[in-house]
N, C-alpha and C positions, 0 to 999 in steps of 0.2 A: 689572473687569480682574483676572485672575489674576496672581499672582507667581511667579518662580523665581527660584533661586539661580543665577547663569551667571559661571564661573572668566572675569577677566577678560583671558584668552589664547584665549577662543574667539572673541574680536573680531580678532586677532593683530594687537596695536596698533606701529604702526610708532614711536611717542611715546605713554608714561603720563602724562598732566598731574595733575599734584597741586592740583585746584581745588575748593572747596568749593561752588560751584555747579553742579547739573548744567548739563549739555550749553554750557558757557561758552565754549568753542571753535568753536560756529556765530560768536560776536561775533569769534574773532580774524581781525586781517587779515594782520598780519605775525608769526613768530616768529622769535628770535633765541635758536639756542644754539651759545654760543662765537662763532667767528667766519662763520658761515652761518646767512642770512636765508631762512627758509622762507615763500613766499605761498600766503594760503589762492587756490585759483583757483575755489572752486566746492563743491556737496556732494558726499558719497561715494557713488558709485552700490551700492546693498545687493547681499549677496553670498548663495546660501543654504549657504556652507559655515558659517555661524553656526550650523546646526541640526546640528553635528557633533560628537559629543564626542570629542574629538584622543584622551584619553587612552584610552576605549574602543574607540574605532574605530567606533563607530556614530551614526544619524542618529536626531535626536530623533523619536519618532515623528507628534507633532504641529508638527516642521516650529519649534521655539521655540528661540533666542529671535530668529530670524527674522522670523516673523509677526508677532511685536508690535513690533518696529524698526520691520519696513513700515508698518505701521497706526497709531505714533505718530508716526515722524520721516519721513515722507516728507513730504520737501518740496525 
């Protein structure tokens, strides 16, 4: 499996969790910040603006890091 570097705003994360385990937000069920309870309801269905680079304005040309989200975390 190849590696890239990808700015973590090309996910355009609605919440940055600060956890030292990857992907440890599949395990939450409930979050609470402040006085509002967020429930997880489900996975995120993949999007291919992820192979966009915002700042450039163009698409990766092999479609990353897209293609490897699909091909690791689909589930």
């Amino acid at each position: 499996m190849k590696t890239k570097n990808v700015d973590v705003y090309t996910f355009i994360p609605n919440f940055l969790i600060d956890e030292p385990k990857a992907f440890a937000e599949d395990e939450f069920t409930e979050m609470r910040i402040a006085n509002v309870l967020f429930r997880n309801l489900g996975p995120t269905h993949r999007c291919k603006t992820t192979s966009i680079n915002w700042k450039l304005n163009i698409r990766d040309e092999e479609m990353e890091p897209y293609v490897t989200v699909v091909l690791e975390r689909n589930h």
